[in-house]
Backbone as a ProteinNet text record, in pm:
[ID]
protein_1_A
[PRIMARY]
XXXXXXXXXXXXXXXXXXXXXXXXXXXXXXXXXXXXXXXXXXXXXXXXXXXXXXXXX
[TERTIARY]
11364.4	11499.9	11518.5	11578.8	11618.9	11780.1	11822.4	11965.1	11949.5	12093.5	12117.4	12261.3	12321.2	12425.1	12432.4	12606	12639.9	12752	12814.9	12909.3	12965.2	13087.4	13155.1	13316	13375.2	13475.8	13606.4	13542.2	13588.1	13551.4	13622.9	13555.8	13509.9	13494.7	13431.9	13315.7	13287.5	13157.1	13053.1	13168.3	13069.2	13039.4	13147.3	13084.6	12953.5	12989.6	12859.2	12738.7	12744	12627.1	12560.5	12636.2	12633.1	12535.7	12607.7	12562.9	12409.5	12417.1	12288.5	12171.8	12199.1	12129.1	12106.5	12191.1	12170.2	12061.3	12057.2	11948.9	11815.3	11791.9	11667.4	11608.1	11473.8	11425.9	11445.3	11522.5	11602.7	11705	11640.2	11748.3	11848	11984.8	12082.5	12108.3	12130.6	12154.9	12313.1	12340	12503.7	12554.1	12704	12732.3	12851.6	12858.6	12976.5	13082.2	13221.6	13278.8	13371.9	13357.3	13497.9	13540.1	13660.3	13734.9	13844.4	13806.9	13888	13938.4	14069.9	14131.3	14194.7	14188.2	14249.3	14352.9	14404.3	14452	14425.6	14418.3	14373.4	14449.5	14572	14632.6	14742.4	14785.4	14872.4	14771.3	14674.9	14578.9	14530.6	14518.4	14441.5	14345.9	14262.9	14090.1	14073.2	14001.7	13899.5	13777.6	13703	13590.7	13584.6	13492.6	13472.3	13318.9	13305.3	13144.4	13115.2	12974.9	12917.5	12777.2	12762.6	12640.9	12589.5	12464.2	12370.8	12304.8	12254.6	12082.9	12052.1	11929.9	11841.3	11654.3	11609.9	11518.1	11426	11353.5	11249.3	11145.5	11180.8	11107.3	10945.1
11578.7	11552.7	11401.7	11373.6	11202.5	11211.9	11099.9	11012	10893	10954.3	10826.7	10798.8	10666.9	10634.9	10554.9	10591.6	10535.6	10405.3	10332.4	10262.1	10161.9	10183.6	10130.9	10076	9972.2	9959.2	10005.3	10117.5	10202.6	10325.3	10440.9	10595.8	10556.1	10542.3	10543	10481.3	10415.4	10355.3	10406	10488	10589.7	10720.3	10784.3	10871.9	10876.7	10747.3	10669.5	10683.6	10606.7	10573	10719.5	10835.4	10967.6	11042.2	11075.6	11119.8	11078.9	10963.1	10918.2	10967.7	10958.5	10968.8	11137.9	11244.8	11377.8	11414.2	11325.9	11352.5	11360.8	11330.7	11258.6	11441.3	11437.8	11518.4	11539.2	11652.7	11661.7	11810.2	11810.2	11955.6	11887.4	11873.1	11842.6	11942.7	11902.6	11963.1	11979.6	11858.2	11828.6	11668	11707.2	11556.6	11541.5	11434.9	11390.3	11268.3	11258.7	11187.3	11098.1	10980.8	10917.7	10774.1	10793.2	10677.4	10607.1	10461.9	10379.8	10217.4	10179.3	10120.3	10017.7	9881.7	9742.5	9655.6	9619.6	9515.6	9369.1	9283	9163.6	9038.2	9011.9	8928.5	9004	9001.4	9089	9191	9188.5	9282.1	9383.4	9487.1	9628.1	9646	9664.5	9679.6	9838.6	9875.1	10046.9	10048.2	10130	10159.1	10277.5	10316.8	10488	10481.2	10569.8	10593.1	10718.8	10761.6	10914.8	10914.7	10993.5	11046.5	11169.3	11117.8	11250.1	11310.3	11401.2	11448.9	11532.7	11519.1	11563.4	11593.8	11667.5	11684.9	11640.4	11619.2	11590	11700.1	11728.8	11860.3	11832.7
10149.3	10104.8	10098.4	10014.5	9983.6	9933.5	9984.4	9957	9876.3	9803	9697.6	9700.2	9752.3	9733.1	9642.2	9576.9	9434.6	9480.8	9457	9526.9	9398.8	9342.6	9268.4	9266.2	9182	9206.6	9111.1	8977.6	8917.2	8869.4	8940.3	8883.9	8766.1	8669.4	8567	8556.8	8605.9	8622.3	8696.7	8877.1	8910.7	8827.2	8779.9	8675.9	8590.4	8521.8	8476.9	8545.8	8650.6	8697.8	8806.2	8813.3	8863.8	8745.2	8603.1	8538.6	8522	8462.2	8436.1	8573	8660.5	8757.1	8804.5	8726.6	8727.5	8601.3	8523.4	8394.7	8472.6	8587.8	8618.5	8680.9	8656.7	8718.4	8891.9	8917.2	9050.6	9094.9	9218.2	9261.6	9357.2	9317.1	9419	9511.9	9640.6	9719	9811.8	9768.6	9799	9727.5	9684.2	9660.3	9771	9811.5	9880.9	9827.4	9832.6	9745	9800.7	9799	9900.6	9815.3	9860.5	9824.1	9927.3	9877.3	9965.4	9864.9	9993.9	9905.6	10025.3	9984.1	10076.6	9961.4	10061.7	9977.4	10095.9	9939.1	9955	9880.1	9979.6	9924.7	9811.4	9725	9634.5	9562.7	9579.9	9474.1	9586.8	9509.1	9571.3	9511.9	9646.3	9558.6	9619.4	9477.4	9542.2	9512.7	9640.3	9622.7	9637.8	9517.3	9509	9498.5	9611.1	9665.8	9665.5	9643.9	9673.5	9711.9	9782	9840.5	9761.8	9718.4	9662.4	9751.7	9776.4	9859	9742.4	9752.4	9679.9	9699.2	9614.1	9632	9495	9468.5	9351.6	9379	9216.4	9144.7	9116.5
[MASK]
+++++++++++++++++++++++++++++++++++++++++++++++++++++++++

């Protein structure tokens, strides 16, 4: 079993960078999905992260 974390600062980019990474020869075994959010000064920052496991076929 192997882990792959994704870590971005817009869903869309993790989407992105999720998909692409499901094309790949691979049996998922779980995804996990989290999001978080600070602020820094007047601006709010997010990070949206996920955990793959997986196995290679």
């Amino acid at each position: 079993m192997k882990v792959k974390i994704f870590d971005e600062g817009h869903e869309r980019d993790l989407e992105r960078d999720i998909n692409s990474f499901l094309n790949e020869d691979i049996e998922v075994i779980d995804i996990q999905f989290r999001t978080a959010v600070s602020i820094y000064s007047n601006e709010q920052i997010y990070c949206f992260s996920a955990m793959i496991l997986y196995k290679e076929k």
